[in-house]
KOLFIKE-316989 format. One record per residue: x, y, z of N, C-alpha, C in turn; residue number from 1; residue in three letters; chain. Coordinates in pm, 1 decimal. Each point is the difference from the previous one (the first is absolute). Layout:
+----------+----------+----------+----------+----------+----------+----------+----------+----------+-----+---------+--------+
!      nc1 !      nc2 !      nc3 !     cac1 !     cac2 !     cac3 !      cc1 !      cc2 !      cc3 ! num ! residuo ! cadena !
+----------+----------+----------+----------+----------+----------+----------+----------+----------+-----+---------+--------+
!        X !        Y !        Z !        X !        Y !        Z !        X !        Y !        Z ! NUM !     ALA !      A !
...
+----------+----------+----------+----------+----------+----------+----------+----------+----------+-----+---------+--------+
***
This chain:
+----------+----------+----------+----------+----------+----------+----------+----------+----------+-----+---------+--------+
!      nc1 !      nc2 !      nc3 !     cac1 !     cac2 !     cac3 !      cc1 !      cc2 !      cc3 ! num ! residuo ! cadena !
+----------+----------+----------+----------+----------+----------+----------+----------+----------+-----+---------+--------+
!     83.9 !   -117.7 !      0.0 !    -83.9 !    117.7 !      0.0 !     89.1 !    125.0 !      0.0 !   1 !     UNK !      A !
!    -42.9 !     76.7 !    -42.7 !    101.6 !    160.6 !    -49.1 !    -70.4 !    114.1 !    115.1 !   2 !     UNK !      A !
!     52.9 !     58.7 !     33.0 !    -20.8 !    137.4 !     57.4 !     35.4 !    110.9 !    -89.5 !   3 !     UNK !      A !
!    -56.0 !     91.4 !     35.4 !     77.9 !    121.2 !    -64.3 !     42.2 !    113.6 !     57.7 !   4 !     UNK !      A !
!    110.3 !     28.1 !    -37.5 !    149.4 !     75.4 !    103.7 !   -100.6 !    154.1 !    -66.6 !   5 !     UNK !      A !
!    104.0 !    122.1 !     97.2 !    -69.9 !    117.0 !    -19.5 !     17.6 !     75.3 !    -98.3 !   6 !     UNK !      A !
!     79.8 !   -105.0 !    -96.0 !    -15.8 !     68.0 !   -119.8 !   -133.9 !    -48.4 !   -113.7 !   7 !     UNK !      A !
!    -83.3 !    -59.2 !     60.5 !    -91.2 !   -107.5 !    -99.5 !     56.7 !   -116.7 !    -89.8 !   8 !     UNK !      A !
!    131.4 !    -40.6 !     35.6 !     33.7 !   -150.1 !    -54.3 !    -18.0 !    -79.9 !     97.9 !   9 !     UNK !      A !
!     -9.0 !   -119.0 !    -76.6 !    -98.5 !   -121.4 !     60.5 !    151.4 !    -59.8 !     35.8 !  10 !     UNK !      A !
!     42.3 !    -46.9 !    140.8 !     67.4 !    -85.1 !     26.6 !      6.7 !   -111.6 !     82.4 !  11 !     UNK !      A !
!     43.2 !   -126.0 !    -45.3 !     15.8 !    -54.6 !    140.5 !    -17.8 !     -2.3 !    177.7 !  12 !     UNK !      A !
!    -70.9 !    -53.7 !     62.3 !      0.3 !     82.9 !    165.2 !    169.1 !    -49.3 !     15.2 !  13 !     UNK !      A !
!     67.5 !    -62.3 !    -28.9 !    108.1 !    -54.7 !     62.5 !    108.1 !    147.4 !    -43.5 !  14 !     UNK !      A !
!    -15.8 !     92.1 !    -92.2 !     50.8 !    141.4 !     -4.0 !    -25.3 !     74.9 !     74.6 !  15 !     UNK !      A !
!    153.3 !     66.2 !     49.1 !     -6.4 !     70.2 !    120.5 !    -77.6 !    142.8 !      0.0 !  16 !     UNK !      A !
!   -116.3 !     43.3 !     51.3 !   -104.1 !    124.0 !    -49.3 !     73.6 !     57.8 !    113.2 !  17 !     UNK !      A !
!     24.5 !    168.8 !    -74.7 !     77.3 !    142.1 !    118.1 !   -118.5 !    -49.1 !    131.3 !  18 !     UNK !      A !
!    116.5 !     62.6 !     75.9 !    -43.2 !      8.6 !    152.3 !   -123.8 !    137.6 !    -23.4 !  19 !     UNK !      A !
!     44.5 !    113.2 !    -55.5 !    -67.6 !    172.8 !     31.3 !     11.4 !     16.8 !   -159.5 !  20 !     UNK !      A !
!    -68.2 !     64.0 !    -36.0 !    -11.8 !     57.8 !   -165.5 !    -60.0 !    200.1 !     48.9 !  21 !     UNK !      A !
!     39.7 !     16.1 !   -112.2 !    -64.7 !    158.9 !     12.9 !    -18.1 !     32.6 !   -124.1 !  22 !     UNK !      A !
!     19.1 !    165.6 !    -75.3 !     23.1 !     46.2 !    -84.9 !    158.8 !    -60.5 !    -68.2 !  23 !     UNK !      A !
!     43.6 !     10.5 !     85.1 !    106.1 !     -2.0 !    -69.5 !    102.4 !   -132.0 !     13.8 !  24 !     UNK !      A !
!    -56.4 !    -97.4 !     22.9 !     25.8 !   -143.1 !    -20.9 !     -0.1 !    -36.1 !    132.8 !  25 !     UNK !      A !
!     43.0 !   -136.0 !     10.8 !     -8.6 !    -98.9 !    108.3 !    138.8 !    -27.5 !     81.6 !  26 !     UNK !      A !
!    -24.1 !    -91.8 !    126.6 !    104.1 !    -12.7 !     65.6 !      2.5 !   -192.2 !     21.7 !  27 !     UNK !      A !
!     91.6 !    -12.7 !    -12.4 !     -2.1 !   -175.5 !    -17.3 !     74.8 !    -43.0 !     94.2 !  28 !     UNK !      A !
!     23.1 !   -134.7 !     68.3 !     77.2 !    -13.7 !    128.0 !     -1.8 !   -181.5 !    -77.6 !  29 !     UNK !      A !
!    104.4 !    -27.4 !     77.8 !     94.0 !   -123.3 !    -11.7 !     80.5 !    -50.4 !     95.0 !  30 !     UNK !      A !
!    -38.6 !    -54.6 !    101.0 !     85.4 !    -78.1 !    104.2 !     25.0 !   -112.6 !    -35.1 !  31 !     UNK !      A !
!    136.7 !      7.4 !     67.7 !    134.3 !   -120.1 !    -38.7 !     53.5 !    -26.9 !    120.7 !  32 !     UNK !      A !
!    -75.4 !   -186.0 !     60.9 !     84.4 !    -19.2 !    115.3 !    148.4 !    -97.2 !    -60.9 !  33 !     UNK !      A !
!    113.3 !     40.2 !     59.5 !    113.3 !    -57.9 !    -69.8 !     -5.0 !   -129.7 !     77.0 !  34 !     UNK !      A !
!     74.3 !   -134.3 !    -49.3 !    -55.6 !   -123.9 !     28.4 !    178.2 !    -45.0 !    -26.4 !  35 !     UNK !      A !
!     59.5 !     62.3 !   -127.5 !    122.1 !    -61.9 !    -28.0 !    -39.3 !    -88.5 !   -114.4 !  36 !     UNK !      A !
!   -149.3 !     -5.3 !    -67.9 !    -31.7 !   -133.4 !   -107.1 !      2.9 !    110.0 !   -116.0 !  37 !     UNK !      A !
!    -22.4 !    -58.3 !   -123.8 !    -45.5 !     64.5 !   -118.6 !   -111.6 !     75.2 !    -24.2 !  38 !     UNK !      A !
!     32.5 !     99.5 !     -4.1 !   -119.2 !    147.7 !     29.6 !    -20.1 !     49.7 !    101.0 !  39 !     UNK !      A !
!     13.7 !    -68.7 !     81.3 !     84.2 !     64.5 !    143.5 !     96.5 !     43.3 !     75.7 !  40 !     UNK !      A !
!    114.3 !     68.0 !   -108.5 !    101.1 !     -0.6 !     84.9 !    124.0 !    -85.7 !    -33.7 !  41 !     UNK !      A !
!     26.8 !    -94.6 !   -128.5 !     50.8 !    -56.0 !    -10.5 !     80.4 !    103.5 !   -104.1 !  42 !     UNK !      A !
!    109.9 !    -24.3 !    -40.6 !    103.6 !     95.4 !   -102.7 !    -94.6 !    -24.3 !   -119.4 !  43 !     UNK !      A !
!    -19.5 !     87.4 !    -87.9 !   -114.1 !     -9.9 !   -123.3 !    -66.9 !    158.2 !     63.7 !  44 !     UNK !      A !
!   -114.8 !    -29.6 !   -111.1 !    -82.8 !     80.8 !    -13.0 !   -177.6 !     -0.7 !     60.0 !  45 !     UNK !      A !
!    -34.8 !     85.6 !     50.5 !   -171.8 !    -59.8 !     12.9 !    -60.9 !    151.4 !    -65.7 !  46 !     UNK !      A !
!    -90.9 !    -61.9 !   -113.5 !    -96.2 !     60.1 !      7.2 !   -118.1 !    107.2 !     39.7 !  47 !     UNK !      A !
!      2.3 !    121.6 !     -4.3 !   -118.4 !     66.2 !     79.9 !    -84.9 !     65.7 !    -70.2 !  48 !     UNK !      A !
!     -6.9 !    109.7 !    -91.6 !    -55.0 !      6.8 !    -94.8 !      7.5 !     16.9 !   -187.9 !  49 !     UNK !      A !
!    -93.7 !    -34.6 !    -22.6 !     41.4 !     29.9 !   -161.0 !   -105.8 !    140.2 !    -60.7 !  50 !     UNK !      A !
!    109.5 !     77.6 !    -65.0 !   -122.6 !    114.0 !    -24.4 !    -50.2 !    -56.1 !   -122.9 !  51 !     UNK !      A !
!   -123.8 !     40.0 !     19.2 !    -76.8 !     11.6 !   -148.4 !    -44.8 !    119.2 !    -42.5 !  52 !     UNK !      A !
!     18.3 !     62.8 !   -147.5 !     -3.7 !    102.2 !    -36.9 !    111.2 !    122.3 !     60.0 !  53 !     UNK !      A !
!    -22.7 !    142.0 !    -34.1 !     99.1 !     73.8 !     22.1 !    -36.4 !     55.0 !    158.1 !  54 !     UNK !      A !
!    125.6 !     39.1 !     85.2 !    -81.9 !     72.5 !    118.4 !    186.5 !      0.0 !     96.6 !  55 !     UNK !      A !
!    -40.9 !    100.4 !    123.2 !    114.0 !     47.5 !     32.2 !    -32.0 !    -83.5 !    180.8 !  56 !     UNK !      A !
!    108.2 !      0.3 !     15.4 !     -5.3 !   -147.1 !    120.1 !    135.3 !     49.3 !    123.6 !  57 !     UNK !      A !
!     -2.6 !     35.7 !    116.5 !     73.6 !     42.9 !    109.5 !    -22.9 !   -137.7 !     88.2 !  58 !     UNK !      A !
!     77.0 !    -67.6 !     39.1 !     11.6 !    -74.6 !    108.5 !    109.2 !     42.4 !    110.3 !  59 !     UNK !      A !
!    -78.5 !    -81.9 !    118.2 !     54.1 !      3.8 !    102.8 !     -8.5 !   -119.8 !    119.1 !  60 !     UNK !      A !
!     91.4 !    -25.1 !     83.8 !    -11.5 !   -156.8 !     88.6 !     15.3 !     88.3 !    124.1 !  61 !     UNK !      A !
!    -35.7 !   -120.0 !     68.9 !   -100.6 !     22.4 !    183.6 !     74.8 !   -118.8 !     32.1 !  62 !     UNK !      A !
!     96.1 !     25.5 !     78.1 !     63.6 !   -131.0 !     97.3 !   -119.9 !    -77.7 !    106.3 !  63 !     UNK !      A !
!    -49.6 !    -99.4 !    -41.7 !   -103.3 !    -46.2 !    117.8 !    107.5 !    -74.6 !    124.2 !  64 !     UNK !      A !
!     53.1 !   -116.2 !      0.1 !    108.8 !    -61.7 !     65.7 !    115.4 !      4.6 !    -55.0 !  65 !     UNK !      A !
!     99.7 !     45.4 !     63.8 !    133.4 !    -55.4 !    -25.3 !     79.0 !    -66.8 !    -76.6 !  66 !     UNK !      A !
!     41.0 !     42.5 !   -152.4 !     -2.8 !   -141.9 !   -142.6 !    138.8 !    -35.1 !     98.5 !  67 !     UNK !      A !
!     24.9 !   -139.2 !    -47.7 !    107.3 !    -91.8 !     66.8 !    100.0 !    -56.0 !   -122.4 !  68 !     UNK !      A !
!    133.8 !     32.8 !      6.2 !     63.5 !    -76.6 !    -90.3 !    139.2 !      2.8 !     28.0 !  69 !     UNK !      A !
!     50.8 !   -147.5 !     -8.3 !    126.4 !    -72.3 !     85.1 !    119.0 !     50.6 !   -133.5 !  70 !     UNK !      A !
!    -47.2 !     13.9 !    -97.3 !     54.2 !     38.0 !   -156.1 !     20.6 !    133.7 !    -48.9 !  71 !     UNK !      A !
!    -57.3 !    101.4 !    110.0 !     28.1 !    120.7 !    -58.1 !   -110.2 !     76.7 !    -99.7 !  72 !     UNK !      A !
!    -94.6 !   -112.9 !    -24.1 !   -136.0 !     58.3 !   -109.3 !     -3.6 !    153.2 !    -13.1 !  73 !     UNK !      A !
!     16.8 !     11.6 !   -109.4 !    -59.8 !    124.4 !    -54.4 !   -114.6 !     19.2 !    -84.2 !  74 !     UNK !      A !
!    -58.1 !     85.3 !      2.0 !   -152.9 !      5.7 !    -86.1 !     48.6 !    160.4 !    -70.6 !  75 !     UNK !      A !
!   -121.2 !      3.2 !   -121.0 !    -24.8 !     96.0 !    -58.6 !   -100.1 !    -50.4 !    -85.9 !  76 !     UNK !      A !
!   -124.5 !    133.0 !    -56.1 !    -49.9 !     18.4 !    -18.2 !    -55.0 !     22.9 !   -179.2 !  77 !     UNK !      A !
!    -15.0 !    -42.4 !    -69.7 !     11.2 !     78.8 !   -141.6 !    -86.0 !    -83.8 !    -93.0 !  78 !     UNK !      A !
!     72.0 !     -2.9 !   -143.4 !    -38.4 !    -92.0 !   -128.4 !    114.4 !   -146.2 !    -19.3 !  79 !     UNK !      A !
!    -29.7 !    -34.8 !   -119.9 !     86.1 !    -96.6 !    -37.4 !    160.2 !    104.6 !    -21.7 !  80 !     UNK !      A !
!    -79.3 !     94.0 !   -122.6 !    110.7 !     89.7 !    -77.1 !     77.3 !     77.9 !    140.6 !  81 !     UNK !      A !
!    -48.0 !     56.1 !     80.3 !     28.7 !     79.0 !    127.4 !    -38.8 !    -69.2 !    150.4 !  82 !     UNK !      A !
!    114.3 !   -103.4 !     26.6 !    -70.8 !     -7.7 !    125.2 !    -45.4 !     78.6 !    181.8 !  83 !     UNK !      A !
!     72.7 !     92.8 !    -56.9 !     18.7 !    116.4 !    108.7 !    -71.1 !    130.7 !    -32.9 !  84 !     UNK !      A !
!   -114.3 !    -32.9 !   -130.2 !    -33.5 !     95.0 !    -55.6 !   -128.3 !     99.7 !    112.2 !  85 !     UNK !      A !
!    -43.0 !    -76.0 !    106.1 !   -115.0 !     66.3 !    103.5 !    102.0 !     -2.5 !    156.5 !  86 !     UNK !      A !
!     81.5 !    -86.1 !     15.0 !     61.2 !      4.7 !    159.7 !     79.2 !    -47.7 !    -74.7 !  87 !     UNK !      A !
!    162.4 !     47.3 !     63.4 !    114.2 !    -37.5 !     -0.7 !     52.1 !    -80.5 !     70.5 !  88 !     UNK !      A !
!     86.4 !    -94.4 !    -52.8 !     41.8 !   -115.9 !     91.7 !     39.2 !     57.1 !    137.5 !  89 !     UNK !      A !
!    -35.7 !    -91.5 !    106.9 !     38.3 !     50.1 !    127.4 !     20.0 !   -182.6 !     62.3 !  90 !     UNK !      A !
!     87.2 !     48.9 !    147.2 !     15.6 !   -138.5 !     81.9 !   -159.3 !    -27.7 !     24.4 !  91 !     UNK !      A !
!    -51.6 !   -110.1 !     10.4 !   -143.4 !    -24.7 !     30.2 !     21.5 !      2.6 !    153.9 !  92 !     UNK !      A !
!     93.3 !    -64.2 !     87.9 !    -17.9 !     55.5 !    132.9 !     10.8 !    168.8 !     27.6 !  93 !     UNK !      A !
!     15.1 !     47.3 !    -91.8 !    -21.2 !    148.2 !    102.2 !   -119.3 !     66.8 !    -63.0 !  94 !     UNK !      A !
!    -72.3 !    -29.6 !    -39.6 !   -192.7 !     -1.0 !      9.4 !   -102.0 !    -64.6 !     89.9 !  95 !     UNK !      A !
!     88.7 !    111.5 !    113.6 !    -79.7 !    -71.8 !    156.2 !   -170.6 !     33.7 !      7.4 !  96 !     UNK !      A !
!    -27.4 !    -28.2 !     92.0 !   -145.4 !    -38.6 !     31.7 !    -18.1 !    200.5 !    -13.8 !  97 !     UNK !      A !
!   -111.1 !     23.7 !    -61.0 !    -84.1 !    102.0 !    -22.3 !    117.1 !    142.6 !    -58.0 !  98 !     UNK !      A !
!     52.5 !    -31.0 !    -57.0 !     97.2 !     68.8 !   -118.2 !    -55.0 !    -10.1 !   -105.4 !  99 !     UNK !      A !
!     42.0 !    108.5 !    -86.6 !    -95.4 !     13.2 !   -149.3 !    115.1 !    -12.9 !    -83.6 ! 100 !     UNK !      A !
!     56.0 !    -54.2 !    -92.6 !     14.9 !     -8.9 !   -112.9 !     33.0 !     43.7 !   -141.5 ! 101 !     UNK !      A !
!     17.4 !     95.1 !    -53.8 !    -14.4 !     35.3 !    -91.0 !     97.9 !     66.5 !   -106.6 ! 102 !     UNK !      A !
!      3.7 !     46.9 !   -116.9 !     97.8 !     68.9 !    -50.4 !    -57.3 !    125.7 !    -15.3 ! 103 !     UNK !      A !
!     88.2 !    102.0 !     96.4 !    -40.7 !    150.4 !      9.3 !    128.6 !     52.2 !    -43.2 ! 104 !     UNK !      A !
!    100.0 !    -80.6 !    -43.5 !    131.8 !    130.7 !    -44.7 !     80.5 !   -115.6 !    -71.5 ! 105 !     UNK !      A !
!    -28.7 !   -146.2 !      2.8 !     90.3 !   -117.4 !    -57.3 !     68.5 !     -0.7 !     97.5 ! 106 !     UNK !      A !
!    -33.9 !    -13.6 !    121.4 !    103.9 !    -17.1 !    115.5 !    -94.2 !   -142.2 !     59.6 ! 107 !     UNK !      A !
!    -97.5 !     15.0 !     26.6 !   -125.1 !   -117.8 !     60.7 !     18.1 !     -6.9 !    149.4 ! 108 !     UNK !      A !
!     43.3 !     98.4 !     58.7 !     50.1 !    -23.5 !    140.7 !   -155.4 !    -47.1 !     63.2 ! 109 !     UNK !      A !
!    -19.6 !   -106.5 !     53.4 !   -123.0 !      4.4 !     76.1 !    -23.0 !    135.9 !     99.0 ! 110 !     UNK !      A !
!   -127.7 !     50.3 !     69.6 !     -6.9 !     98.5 !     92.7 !   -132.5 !     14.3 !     50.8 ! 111 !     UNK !      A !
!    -21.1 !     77.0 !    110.4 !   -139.4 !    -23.5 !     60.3 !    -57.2 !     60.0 !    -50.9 ! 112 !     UNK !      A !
!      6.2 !    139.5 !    -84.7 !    -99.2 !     93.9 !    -67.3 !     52.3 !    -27.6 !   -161.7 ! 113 !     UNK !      A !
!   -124.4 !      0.6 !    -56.2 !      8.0 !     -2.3 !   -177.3 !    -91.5 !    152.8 !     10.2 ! 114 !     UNK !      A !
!      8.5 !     33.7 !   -150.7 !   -114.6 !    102.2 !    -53.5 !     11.6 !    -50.0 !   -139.6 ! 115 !     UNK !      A !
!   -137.1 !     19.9 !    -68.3 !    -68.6 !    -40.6 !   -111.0 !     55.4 !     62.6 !    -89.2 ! 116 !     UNK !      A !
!     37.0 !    126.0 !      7.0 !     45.8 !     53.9 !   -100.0 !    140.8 !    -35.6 !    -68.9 ! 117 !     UNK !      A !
!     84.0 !    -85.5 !    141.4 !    147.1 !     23.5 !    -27.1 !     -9.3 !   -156.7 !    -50.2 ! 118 !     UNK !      A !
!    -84.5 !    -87.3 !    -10.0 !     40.6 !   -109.7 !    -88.7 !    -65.7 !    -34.2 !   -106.2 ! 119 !     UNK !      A !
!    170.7 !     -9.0 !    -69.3 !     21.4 !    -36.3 !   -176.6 !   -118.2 !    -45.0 !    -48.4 ! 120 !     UNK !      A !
!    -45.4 !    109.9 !    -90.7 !   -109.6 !    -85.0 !   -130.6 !     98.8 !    -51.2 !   -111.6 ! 121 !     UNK !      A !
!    -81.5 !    -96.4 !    -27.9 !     61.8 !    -84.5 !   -164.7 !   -121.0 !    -52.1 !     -9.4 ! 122 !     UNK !      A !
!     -0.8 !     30.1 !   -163.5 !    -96.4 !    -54.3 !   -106.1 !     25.2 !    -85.1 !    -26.6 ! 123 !     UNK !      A !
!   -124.1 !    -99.6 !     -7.0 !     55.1 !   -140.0 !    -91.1 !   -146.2 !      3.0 !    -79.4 ! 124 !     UNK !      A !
!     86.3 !   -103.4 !    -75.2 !   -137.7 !    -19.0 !   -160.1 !     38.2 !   -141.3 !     -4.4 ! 125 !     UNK !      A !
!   -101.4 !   -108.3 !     46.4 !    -22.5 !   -153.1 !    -67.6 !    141.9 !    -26.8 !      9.6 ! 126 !     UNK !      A !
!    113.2 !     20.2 !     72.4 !    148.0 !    -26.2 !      0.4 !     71.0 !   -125.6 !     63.2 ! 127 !     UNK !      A !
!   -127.8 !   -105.4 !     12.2 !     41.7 !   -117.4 !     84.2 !    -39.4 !     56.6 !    198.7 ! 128 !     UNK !      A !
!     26.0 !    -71.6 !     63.5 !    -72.1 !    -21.5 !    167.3 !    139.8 !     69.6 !     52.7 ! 129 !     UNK !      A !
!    -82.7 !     46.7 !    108.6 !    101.4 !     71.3 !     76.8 !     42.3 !   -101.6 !    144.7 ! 130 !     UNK !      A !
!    142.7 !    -11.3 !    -16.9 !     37.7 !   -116.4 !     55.0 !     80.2 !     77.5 !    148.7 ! 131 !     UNK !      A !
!     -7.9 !   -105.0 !    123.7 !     88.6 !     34.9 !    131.1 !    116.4 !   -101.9 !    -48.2 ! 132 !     UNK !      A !
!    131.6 !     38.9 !    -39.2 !    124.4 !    -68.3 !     35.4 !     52.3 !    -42.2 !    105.7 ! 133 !     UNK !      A !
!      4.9 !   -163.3 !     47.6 !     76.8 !     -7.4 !    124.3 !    171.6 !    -84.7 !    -65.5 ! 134 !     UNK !      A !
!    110.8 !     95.9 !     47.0 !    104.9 !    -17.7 !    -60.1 !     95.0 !    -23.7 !    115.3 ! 135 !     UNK !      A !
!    107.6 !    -52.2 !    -10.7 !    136.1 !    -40.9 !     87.2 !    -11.0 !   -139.0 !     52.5 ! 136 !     UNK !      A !
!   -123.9 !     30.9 !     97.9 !    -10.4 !    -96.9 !    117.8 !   -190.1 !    -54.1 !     14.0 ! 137 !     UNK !      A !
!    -34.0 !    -91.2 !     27.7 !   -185.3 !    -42.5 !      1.5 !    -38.4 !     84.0 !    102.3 ! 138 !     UNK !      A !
!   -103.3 !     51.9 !     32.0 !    -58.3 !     64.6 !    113.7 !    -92.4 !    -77.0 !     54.5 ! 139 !     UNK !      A !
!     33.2 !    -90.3 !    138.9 !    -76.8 !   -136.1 !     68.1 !   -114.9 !     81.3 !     85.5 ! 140 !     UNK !      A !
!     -0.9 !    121.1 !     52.1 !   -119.1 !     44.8 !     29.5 !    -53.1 !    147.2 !     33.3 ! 141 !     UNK !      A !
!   -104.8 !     24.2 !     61.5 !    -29.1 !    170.4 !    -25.7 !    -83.6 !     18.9 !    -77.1 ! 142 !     UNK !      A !
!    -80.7 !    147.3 !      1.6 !   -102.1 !     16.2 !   -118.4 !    -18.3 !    116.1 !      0.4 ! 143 !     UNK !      A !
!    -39.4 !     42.9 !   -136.0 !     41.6 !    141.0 !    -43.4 !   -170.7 !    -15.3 !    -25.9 ! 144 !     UNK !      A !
!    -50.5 !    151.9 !    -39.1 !   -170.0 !     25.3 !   -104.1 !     79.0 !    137.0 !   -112.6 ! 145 !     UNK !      A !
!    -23.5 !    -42.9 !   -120.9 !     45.8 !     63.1 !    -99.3 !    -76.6 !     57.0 !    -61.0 ! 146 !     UNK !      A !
!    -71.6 !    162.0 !     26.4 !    -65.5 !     66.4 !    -61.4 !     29.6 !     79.2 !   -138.5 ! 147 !     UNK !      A !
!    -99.8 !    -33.5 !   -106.0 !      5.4 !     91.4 !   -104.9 !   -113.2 !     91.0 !     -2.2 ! 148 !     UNK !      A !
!     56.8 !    112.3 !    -31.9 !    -69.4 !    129.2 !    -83.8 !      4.7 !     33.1 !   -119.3 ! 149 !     UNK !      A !
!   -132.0 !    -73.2 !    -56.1 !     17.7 !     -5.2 !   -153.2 !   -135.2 !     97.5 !    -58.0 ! 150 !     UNK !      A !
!     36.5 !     69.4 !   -103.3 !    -85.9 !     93.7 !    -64.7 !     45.0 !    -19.3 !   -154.7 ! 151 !     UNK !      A !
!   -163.2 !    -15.3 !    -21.2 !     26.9 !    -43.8 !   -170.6 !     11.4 !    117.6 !    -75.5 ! 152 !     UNK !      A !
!     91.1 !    -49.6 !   -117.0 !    -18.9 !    118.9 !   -125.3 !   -128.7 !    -26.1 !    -88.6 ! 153 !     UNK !      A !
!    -22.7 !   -139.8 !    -24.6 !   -123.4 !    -35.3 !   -103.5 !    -97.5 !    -67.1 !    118.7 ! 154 !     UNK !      A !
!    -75.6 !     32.8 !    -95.7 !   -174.1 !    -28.4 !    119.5 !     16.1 !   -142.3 !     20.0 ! 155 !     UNK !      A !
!     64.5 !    -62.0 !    -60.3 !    -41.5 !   -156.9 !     68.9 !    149.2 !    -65.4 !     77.1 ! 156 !     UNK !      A !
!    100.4 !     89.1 !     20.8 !     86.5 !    -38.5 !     51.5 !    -46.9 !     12.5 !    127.2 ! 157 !     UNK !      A !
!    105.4 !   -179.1 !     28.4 !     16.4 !    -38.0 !    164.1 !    109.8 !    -93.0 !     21.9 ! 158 !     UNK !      A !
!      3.5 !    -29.2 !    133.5 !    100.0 !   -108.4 !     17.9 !    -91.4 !   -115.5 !     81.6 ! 159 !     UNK !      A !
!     77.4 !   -125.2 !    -50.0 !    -54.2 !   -109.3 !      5.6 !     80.4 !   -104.0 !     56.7 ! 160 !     UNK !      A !
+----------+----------+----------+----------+----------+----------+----------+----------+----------+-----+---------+--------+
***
């Protein structure tokens, strides 16, 4: 059975529908408890969203617990072509519990205050899924919530 997202396409319920929508697009969330397995935390890539159609997309991560890694794990944020293209690689242990995330200067220093304005927009168009890199070392545990702020350029753009 199909639902339909707030743009009037019919999708899947198993597609992730924004948390808040407004005028000016939606906000999407993605929690990742790290486990150390494949898509969790293991060296590779996982999945979070894929845009469809054109539209401009700011993310940002929320330390829920403590990520854990005996290896040194590093994460970042991006595309296939750019993987650092939304958050810059950082140690995944120093994205402690209720630290934000983000790329406000290409530095990614986690910190207790963000502002909306100061993080990076990038456009994407149909450019393949926007992937979390876990690189060096596996990350065995901890959990981050990975918010996007996505606003479409064409009326039926979203992320999925």
């Amino acid at each position: 059975m199909l639902q339909t997202d707030i743009n009037g396409v019919a999708r899947p319920p198993s597609v992730l529908f924004p948390l808040a929508t407004s005028d000016k697009g939606a906000v999407y969330l993605k929690e990742i408890t790290f486990d150390g397995t494949a898509g969790k935390g293991a060296i590779g890539t996982i999945s979070l969203w894929t845009p469809v159609g054109a539209g401009t997309v700011r993310i940002f991560v929320i330390g829920e617990v403590l990520p854990v890694s005996a290896g040194a794990g590093h994460i970042s944020i991006g595309t296939s072509d750019d993987v650092a293209l939304f958050c810059p690689d950082i140690l995944a242990t120093d994205l402690t519990v209720n630290k934000v995330w983000q790329d406000q200067t290409g530095g990614g220093t986690p910190a207790f205050k963000v502002s909306y304005k100061n993080i990076l927009e990038k456009t994407v168009v149909n450019n393949g899924p926007i992937i979390l890199t876990v690189a060096t070392g596996a990350i065995t545990a901890g959990k981050i919530k990975i918010y996007a702020m996505f606003s479409p350029i064409e009326n039926v753009a979203s992320l999925s």
